[in-house]
N, C-alpha and C positions, 0 to 999 in steps of 0.2 A: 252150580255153573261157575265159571271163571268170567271177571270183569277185574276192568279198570279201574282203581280206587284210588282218588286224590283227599287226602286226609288235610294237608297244609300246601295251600298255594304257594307256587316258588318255580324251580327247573324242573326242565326233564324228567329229575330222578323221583319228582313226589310221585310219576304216576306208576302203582307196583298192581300187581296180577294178584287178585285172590280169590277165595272159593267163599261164593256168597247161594242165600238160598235162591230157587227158582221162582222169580215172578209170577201172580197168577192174574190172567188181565181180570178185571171187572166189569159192570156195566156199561155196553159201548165203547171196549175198549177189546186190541186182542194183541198175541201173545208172538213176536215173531222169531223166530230163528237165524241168526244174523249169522249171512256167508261171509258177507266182507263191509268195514264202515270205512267214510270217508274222512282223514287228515286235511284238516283247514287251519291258513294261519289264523284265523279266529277262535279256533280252538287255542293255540299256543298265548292267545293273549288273556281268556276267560283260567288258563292253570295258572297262568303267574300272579293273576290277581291285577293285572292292569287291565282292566275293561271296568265300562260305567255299569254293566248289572252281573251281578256276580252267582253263582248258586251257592246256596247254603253244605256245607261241608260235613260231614264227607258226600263224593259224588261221582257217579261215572262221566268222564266227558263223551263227547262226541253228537255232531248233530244230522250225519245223514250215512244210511247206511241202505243193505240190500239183503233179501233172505227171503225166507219161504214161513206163510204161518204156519204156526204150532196151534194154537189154539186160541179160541175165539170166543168173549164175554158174549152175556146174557145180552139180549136186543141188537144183536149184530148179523143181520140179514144178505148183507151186500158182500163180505168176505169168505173165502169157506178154507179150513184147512188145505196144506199144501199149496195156493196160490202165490206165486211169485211176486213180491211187492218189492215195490221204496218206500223207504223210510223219510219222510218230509219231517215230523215230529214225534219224538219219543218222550214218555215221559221218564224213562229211568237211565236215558244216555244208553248211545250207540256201540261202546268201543266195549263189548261184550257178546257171550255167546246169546245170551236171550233179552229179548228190550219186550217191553211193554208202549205200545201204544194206544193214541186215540183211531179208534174206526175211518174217522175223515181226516188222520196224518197220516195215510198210506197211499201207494200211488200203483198200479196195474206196473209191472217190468217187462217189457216186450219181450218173446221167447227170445226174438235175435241180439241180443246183450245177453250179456255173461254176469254175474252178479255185480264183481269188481268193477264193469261197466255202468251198473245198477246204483253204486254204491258213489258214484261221478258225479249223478244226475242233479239231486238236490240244492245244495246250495251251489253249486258252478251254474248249471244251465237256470234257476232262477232268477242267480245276480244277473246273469248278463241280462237275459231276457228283458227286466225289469228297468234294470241301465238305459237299455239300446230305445223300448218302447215305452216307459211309463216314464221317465224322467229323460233321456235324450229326443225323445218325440222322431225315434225316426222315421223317416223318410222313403220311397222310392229314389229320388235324386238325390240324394244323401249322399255324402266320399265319407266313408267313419275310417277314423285310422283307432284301432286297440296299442293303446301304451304299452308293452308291456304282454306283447300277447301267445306267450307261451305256456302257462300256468293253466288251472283248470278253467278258471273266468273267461281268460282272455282267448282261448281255443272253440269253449262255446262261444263266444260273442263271434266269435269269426263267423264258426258254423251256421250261428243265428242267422246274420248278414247274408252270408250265402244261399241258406233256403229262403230268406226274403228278396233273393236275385238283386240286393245293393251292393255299390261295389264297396270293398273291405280294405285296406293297407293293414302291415301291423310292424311292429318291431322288438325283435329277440336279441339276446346277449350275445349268441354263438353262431359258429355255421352251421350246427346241427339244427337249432332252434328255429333259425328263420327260413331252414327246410321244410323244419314241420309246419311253418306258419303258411306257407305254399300251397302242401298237401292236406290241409286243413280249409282250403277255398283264398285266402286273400291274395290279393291279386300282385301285390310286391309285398317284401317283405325290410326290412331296412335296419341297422344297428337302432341302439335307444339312444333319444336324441336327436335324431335323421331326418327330422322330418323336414328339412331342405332337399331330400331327395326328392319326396314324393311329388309325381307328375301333377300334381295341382292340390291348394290347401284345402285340408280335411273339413267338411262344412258341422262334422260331430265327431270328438274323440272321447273314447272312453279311457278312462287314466287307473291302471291300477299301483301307480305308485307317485301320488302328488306330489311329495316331500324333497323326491329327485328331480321330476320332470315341467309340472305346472306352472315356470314359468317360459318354457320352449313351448308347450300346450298353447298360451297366450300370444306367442310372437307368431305362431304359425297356422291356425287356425284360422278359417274362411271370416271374412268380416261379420259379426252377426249370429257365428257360431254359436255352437253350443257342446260346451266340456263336463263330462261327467265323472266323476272323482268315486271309483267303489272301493280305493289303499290307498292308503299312506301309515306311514312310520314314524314321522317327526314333523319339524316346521320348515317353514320355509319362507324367506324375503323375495317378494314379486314389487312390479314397478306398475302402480295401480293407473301409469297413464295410457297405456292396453287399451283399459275402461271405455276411455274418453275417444281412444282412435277407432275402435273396431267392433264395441258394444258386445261384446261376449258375453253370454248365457250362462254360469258357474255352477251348477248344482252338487251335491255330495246323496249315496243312498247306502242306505246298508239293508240288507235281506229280509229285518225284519219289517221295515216301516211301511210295507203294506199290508202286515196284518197276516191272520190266514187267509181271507178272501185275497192276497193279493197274490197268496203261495198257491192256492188251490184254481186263481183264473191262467196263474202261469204253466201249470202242469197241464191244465187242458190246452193252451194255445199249442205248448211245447207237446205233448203227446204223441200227436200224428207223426213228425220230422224223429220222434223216436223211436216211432213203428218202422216207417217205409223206408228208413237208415241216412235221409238228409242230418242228422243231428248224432252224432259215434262217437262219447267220449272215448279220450283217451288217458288209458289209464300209463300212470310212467315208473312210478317204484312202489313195491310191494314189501309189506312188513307182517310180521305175523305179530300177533296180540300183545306177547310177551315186549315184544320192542317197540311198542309205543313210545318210549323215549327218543329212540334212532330214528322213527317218522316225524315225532317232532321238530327235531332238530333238520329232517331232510327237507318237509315242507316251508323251512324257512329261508333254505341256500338259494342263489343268486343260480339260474341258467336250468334248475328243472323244466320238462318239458311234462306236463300233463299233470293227472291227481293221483298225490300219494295215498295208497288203501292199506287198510289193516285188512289181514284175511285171518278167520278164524282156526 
């Protein structure tokens, strides 16, 4: 089979196509056939070798993908050949034609998604999910504005928003973007930055980019609020007397730090909104295997609209 192989952390270019043997799953484990994996700038951070856990080298990256199994380890009851999954956890990395997983790292793909939509699911609609309810504590009377909400997080979190009937603001780089932010449920859409537009301060923002924005986050946020930080890029000088005027709630989350219980209660909340079609990723540029480098570098530009996928 052909996969992605990072031999030496660095750019783009370490990650090259080669013909490796075919996986065979094991006990409790089964064998999937990847239509299409999902591009995250967290992947782009785990190749360079700037992330706190690294994988052991050489390795395929990728951590959420979509397919159909191939074949199914001993004691695995609940899966059967040909069923359409997600891919929540692999253990031989996604950005290849066949991954291996665990039985309970896979997730049902609703007929009505397309793989490439399949391949969206995992880490975009988790983070937000996780963001909006397990660490924003949202709300029914909640104003959430999405920093940032063009990208695959910030479109689920919209969507989330949406089928929880709370109202949503967000803010995009372009005219195109803060289109999509519209046609995605939130209710204005406004440049980054903006948020002296919005009709009244946001009482929960989710920020996917602190390093630019967190201290507008601070100045504009409902007294009391509550700001949750899932990007940032670099540092940033904030004016800690915010603190003292308005009592802001700060928290940071990253995908893993619920655990798999916190991966496997988010896919059942998210499930249903995936079936009945309240929840449609949106996929935005498409690469094929070989150009895993050019999705690297695409997932990283300022003004994409949705999740960039490898298709096989």
């Amino acid at each position: 089979m052909r996969a992605i192989r990072v031999h030496a952390f660095g750019g783009p270019e370490v990650m090259q196509v080669e013909e490796v043997a075919d996986p065979i799953p094991g006990p409790g484990e089964v064998l999937v056939a990847i239509a299409a994996a999902g591009v995250n700038p967290v992947d782009t951070y785990i190749r360079s070798g700037a992330y706190g856990s690294l994988p052991d080298l050489p390795y395929t990256p990728g951590l959420d993908a979509a397919g159909v199994i191939e074949a199914v380890g001993k004691g695995v009851d609940n899966w059967q050949v040909n069923d359409r999954v997600v891919v929540a956890k692999s253990l031989s990395g996604c950005y290849t034609e066949l991954a291996v997983c665990p039985a309970d790292g896979i997730h049902a793909l609703p007929d009505r998604l397309s793989f490439e939509q399949g391949a969206a699911v995992n880490v975009n609609y988790v983070t937000a999910f996780r963001a909006l309810l397990d660490h924003g504590r949202m709300k029914a009377t909640d104003r959430v504005f999405v920093h940032g909400g063009t990208g695959g997080v910030g479109l689920a979190a919209i969507q989330i928003c949406r089928g929880h009937g709370v109202h949503v603001d967000a803010s995009g780089g372009t005219d195109a973007g803060r289109a999509a932010l519209l046609d995605n449920g939130a209710a204005s859409a406004v440049p980054h930055g903006a948020l002296d537009q919005l009709a009244e301060p946001p009482t929960l923002i989710l920020e996917n980019l602190a390093d630019a924005n967190l201290q507008t986050d601070l100045d504009h946020v409902a007294p009391g609020g509550r700001i949750v930080i899932v990007g940032s890029r670099g540092d940033i000088m904030i004016t800690p007397r915010v603190f003292l005027q308005k009592h802001p709630v700060v928290t940071g989350m990253n995908y893993w730090d619920g655990g798999d219980v916190g991966v496997a209660r988010a896919f059942d909340a998210l499930s249903v909104g995936l079936a009945n079609g309240d929840l449609n990723p949106v996929v935005g540029q498409r690469f094929k295997l070989a150009d895993a480098p050019a999705a690297h570098e695409a997932v990283m530009t300022d003004g994409k609209i949705g999740k960039v996928v490898l298709t096989m």
